[in-house]
C-alpha positions in Angstrom: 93.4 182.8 127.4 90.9 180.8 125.0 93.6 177.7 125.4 93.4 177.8 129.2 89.2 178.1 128.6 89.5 175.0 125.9 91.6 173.1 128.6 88.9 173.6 131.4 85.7 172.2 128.8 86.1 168.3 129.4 87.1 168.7 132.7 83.9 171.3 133.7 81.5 168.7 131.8 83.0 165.7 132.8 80.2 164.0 134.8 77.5 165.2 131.9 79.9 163.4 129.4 79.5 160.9 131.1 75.7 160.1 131.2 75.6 161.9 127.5 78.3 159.0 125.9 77.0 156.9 128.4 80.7 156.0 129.3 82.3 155.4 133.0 84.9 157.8 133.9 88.3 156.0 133.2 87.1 155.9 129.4 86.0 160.0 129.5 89.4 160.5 131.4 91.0 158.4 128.2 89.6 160.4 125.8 91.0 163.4 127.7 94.5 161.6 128.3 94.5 161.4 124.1 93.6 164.9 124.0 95.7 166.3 126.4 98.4 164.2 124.3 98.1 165.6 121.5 97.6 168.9 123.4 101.6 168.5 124.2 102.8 166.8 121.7 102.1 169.2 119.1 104.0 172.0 120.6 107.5 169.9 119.6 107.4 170.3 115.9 106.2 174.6 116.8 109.2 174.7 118.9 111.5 174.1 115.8 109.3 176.4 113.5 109.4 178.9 115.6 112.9 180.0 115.0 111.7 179.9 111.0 108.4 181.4 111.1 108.1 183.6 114.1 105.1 183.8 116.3 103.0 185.9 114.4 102.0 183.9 111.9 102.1 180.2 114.1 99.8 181.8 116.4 96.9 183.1 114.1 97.7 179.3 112.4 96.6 178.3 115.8 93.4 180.2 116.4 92.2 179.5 112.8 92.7 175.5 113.9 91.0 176.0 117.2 88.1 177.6 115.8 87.8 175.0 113.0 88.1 172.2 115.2 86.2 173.6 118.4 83.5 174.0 115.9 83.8 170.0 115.4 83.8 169.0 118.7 80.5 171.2 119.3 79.2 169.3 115.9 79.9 165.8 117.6 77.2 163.1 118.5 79.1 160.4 119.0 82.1 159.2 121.2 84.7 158.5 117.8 83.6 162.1 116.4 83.9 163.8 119.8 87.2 162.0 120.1 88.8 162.9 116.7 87.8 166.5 117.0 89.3 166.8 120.4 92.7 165.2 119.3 92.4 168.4 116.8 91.6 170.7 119.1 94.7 169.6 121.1 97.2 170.1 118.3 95.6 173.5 117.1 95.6 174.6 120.9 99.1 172.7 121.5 101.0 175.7 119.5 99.9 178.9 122.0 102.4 177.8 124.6 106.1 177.2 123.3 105.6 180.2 120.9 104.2 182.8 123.6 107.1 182.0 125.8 109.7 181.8 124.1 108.5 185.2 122.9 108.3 186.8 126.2 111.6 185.5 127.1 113.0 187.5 124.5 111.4 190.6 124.7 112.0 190.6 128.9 115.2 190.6 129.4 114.1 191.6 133.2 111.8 191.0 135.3 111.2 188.1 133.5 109.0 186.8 136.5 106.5 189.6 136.4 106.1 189.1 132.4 105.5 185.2 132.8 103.0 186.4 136.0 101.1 189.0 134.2 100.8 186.2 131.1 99.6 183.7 133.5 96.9 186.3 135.1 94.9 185.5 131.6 95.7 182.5 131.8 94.1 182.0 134.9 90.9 184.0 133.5 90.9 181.3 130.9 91.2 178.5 133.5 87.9 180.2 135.2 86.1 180.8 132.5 86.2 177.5 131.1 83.5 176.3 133.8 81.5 179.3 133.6 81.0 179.2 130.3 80.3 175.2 130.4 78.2 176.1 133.4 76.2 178.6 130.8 76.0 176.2 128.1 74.6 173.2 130.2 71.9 175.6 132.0 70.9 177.1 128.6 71.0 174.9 125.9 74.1 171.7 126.3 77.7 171.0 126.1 77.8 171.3 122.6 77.7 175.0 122.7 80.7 175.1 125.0 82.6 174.2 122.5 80.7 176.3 119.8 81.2 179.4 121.8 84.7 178.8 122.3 85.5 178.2 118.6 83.9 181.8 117.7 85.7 183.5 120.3 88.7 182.2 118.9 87.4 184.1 115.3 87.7 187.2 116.9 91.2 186.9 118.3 92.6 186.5 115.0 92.8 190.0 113.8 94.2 191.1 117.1 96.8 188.5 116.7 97.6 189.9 113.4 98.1 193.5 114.8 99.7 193.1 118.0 102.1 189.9 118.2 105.4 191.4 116.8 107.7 189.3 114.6 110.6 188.8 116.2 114.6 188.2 114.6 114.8 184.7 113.0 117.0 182.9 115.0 119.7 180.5 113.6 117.8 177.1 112.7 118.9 174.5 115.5 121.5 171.8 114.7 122.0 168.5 116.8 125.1 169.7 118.2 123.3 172.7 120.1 122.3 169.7 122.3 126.0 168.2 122.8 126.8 170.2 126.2 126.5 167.1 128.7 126.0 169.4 131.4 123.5 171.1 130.1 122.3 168.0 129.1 122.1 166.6 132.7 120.7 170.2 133.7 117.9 169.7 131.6 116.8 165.8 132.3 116.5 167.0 135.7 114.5 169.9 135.3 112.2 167.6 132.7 111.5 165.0 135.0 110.4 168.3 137.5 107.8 169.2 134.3 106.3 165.7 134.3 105.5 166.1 138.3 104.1 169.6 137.6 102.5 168.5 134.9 100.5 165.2 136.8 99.6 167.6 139.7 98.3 170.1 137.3 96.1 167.6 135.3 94.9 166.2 138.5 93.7 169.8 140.3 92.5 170.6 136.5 90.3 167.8 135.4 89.1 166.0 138.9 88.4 169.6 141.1 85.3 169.9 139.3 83.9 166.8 139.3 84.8 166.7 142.6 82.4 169.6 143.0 80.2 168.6 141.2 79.4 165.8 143.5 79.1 167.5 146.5 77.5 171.0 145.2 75.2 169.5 142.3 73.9 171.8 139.2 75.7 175.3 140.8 79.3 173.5 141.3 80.8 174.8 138.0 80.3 178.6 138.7 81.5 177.8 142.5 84.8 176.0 140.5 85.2 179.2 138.3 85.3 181.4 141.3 87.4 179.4 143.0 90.1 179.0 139.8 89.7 182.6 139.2 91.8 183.4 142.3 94.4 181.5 141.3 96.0 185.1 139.5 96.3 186.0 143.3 99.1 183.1 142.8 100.1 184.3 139.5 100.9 187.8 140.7 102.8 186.6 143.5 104.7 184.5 142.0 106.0 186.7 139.5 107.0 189.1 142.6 108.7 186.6 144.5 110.3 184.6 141.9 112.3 188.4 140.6 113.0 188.4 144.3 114.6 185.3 146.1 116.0 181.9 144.5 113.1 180.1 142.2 114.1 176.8 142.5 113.7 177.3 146.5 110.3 179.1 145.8 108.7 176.0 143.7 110.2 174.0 146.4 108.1 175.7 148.9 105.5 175.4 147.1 105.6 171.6 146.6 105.7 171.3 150.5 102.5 173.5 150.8 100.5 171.4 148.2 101.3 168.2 150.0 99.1 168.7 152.9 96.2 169.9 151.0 96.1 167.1 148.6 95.8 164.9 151.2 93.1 167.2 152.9 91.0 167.0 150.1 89.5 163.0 150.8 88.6 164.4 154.6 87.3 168.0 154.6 83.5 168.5 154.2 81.4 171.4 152.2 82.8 174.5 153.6 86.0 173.3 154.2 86.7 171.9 150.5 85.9 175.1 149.4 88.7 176.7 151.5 91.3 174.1 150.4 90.4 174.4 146.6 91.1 178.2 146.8 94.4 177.6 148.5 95.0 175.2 145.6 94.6 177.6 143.0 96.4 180.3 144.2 99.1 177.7 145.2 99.2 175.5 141.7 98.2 178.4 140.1 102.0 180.2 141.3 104.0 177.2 139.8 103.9 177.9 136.1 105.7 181.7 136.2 108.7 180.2 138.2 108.8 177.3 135.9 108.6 179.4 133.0 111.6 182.2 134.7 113.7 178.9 135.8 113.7 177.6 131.4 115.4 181.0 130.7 117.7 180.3 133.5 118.9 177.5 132.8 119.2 177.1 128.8 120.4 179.5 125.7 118.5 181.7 123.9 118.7 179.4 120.4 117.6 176.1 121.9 115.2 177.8 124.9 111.6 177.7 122.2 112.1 173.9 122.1 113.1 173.8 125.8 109.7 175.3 126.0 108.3 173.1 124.0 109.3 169.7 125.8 108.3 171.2 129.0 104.7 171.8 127.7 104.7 168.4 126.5 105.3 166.7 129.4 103.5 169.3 131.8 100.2 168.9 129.5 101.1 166.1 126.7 102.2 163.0 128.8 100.8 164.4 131.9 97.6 163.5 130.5 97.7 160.1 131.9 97.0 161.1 135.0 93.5 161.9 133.8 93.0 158.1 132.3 94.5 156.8 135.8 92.4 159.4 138.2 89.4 158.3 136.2 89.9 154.3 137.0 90.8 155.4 140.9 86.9 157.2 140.7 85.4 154.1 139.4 86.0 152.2 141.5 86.7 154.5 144.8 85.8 158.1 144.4 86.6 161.1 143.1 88.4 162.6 146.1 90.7 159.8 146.4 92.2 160.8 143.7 94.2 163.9 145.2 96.0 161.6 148.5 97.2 159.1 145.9 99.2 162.0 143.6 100.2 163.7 146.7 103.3 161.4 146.7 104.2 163.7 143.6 105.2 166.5 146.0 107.9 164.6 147.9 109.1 163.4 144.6 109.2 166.7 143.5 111.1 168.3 146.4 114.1 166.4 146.0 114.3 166.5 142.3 114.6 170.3 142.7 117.2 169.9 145.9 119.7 167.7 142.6 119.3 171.0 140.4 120.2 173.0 142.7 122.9 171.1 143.5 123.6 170.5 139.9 123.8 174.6 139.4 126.0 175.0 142.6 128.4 172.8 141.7 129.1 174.5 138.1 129.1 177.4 139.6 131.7 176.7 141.9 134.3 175.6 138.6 
């Protein structure tokens, strides 16, 4: 949960970052781009270590980095501080995902879909709380203590860490030649090419609903935003029914098609109606991560499936993050809503990269 709120922060203060740095918004979004960068990449090298080390002690590692460099970030006064600390935060933060998953496709064996749901619930509480807590901060003192707060709630997760993430069997330590199947191979360059399109549409909703917002509803637009994220669980829970349910790779397919329209809504509905779309976008974008997360254990081996994890989270939150740099130079010099039309084209995309994987699956199944 405090990775989804420390993912939310930038995006929740954006505009205030802004004036504060006194920046325009395709250099705030680069800032963000090199955070979220880092934010991915650093979940590769966890992926290996995680077959050595076990989750345990790489995810108390994390929330001992988070809090230091949170606390840094808070600390900053200046655009190369604020930067440097944020790269931190990223690689501290970037270890949560590939371990966690990997875990909890171990331990469920079944219902593997309700266990990646329920995960996602807090991480959708994370996602909401990130502008409420921003929203607190600004109101009562500045963005600084955003970050501040964030670092010490991280302090207090620790010990729980310690007590309740099990240690799991240390797997064999991977070897190139785990990676010499060609068809799993061609399996898997599909489904990462699906991460990167997730992963763009994700950043966009992320980091440009709020500003988007902000525009429109002023001082109160954050705790509107974190009402509005907060039903994205309703998505989560879903999801996790669904995807135990019928075919995943047709669910996120529907999925795509029902985002499509509503990115392009966003540039033409007014007050009320925005608000209606964004909370059909949450519960929508907010379903796509527990079948993503059911169709990895699907598709790869237990041995190679933490850094299967790991590349996915790179690309859906690491690379991905160029879609904040290139949203930010649409809202200079268009607007902020434009922004959603544009990456609509993702879904499309999408679609038929799913329609190959399938196809991919049937046709191995059929030898």
């Amino acid at each position: 949960m405090s990775v989804h709120i420390i993912m939310m922060l930038i995006p929740s203060m954006y505009i205030h970052l802004i004036d504060f740095f006194s920046l325009n918004a395709s250099k705030v979004g680069l800032v963000f781009s090199i955070a979220s960068f880092c934010f991915g990449i650093g979940s590769l090298p966890m992926s290996f270590l995680y077959n050595r080390l076990g989750p345990r002690k790489l995810i108390a590692f994390s929330q001992i980095g988070i809090f230091a460099s949170a606390l840094l970030v808070g600390l900053s006064n200046n655009i190369i501080m604020f930067s440097i600390s944020n790269i931190l935060l990223g690689l501290f933060a970037s270890i949560h995902h590939p371990v966690s998953l990997t875990l909890i496709s171990e331990v469920f064996e079944e219902n593997i879909s309700k266990a990646n749901a329920f995960h996602g619930v807090f991480g959708s509480l994370g996602v909401s709380l990130g502008p409420l807590i921003s929203y607190f901060a600004l109101m009562n003192y500045s963005w600084h203590h955003a970050f501040i707060f964030t670092a010490f709630f991280n302090v207090l997760l620790i010990p729980l860490t310690l007590k309740v993430i099990p240690n799991t069997d240390k797997i064999d330590i991977l070897k190139i030649d785990d990676f010499n199947n060609s068809y799993q191979n061609s399996i898997l360059k599909i489904f990462f090419m699906i991460s990167f399109v997730v992963g763009l549409s994700f950043t966009i909703f992320n980091t440009f609903i709020p500003s988007v917002f902000s525009i429109d509803f002023g001082e109160n637009s954050n705790s509107i935003v974190s009402a509005i994220l907060l039903t994205g669980f309703f998505g989560q829970i879903l999801s996790g029914y669904l995807g135990d349910r019928f075919d995943r790779i047709k669910l996120l397919s529907f999925v795509f098609l029902l985002l499509l329209p509503l990115y392009i809504s966003i540039i033409f509905v007014g007050k009320n109606f925005l608000i209606i779309v964004s909370v059909l976008l949450a519960i929508i974008m907010y379903s796509i991560q527990p079948l993503v997360n059911s169709i990895i254990k699907d598709i790869t081996p237990v041995k190679i499936r933490s850094v299967v994890f790991g590349l996915n989270f790179f690309l859906m939150f690491g690379l991905s993050g160029l879609a904040a740099y290139l949203g930010g130079i649409i809202a200079d010099n268009y607007s902020f809503k434009l922004i959603f039309p544009i990456f609509s084209l993702l879904f499309p995309i999408g679609i038929l990269l799913l329609y190959l994987l399938k196809e991919k699956r049937r046709v191995k199944s059929k030898c």
